[in-house]
C-alpha positions in Angstrom: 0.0 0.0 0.0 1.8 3.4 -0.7 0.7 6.5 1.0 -2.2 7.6 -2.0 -4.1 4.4 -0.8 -6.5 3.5 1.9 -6.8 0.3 3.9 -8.8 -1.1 1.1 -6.4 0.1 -1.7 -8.9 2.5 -2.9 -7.1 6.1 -3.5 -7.7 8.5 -0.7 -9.3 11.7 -0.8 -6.0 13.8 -1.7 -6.1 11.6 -4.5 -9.6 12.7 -5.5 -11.4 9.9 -5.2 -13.3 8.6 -2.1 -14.1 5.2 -1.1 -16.1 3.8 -3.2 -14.1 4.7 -6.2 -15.8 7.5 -7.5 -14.9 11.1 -8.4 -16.0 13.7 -6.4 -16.7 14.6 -2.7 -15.3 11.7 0.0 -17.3 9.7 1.9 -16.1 8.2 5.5 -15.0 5.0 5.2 -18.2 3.7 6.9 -20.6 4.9 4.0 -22.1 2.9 1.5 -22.1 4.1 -2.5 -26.3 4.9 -1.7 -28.0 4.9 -5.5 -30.1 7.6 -6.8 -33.6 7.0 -5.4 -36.6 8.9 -7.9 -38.8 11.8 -6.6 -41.6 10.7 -5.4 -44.6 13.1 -5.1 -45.8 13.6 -1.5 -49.5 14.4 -2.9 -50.6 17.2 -5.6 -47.9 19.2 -7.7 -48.3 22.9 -6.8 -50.2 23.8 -10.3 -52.5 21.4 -9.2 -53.2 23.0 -5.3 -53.7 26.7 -7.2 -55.7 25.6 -9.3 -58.2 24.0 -6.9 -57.9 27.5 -4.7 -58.3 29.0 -7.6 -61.3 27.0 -8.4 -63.0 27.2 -5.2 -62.1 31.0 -5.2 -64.2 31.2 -8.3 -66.9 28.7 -7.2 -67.3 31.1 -3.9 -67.6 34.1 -6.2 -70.3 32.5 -8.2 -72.5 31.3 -6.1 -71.9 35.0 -4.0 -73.6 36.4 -7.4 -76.5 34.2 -8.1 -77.2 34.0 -4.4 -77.4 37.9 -4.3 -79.4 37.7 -7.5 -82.1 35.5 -6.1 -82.7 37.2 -2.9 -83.3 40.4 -4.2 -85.6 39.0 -7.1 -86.8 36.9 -3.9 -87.4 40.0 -2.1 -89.8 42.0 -5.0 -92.2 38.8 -4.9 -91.8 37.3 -1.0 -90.2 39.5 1.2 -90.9 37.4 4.4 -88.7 34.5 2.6 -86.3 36.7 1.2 -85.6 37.6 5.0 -85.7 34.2 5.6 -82.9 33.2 3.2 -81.0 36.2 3.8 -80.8 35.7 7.1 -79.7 32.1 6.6 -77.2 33.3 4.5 -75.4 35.7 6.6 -75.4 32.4 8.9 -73.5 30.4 6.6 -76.5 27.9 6.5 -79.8 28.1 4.2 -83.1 26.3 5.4 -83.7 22.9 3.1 -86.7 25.1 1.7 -84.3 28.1 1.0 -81.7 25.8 -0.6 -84.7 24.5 -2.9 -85.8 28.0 -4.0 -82.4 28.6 -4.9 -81.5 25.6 -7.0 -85.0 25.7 -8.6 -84.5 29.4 -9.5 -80.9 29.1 -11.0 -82.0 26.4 -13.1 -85.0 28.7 -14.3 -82.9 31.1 -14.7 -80.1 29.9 -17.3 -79.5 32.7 -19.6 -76.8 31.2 -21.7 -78.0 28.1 -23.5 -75.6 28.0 -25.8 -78.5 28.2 -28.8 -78.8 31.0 -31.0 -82.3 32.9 -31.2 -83.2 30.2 -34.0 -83.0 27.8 -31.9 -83.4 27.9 -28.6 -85.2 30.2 -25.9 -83.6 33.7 -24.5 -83.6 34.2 -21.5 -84.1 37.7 -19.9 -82.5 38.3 -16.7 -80.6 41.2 -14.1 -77.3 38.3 -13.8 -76.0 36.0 -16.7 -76.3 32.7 -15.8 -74.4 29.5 -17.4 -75.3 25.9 -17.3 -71.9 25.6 -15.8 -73.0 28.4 -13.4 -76.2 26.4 -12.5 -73.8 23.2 -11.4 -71.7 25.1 -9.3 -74.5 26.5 -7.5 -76.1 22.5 -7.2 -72.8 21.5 -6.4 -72.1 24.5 -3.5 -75.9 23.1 -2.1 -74.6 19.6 -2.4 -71.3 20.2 -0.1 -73.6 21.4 2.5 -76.1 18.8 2.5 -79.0 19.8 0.4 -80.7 17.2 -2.0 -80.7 18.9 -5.9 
């Protein structure tokens, strides 16, 4: 053994190479050459947690402008039950008959069809109101227990 070697004839680290033979930084002469393990995801990328937020952010804003639409057509025809809803609202937590009025309104209320005037009815209304609109709504009553 000359004195660029280590006990197991490997070169040493002024020889630029450590123990198990490779290039590079030295490891003790108790470590193990350790192979390159893969990334593993620990759960959903971070497009795919904004986008969710993002989603919800937007569900949240939709239903806030239907919801606002309803009660105050709600409130020209029935003001007791616009009070009612409002009220159950500002709680975080519409009556079963509320939630009803609601979905049943939004789907009435579907301005955007997606047919021309040929085809299909128009709509009049204060708020534009999407099919996709109308399943975040039912979905948004769904979370919280409602039957649609």
């Amino acid at each position: 053994m000359n004195d660029k070697q280590d006990v197991n004839g490997k070169q040493d680290v002024n020889g630029k190479q450590d123990v198990n033979g490779k290039q590079g930084v030295p490891n003790g002469p108790d470590v193990p050459d350790v192979p390159d393990v893969p990334d593993v995801p620990d759960g959903p990328d971070l497009k795919g947690r904004q986008e969710q937020r993002r989603t919800a952010s937007e569900d949240r804003r939709t239903v806030e402008r239907l919801v606002a639409a309803w009660l105050a057509e709600t409130e020209r025809h029935d003001p007791a039950a616009a009070h009612e809803a409002r009220t159950g609202w500002e709680r975080g937590a519409l009556s079963e008959g509320a939630a009803q009025d609601l979905a049943t309104w939004v789907t009435a209320r579907i301005t955007d069809t997606g047919f021309t005037e040929d085809e299909g009815p128009h709509v009049e209304g204060p708020v534009r109101i999407t099919p996709a609109d109308k399943d975040t709504v039912h979905g948004w009553l769904r979370a919280r227990g409602h039957p649609v």
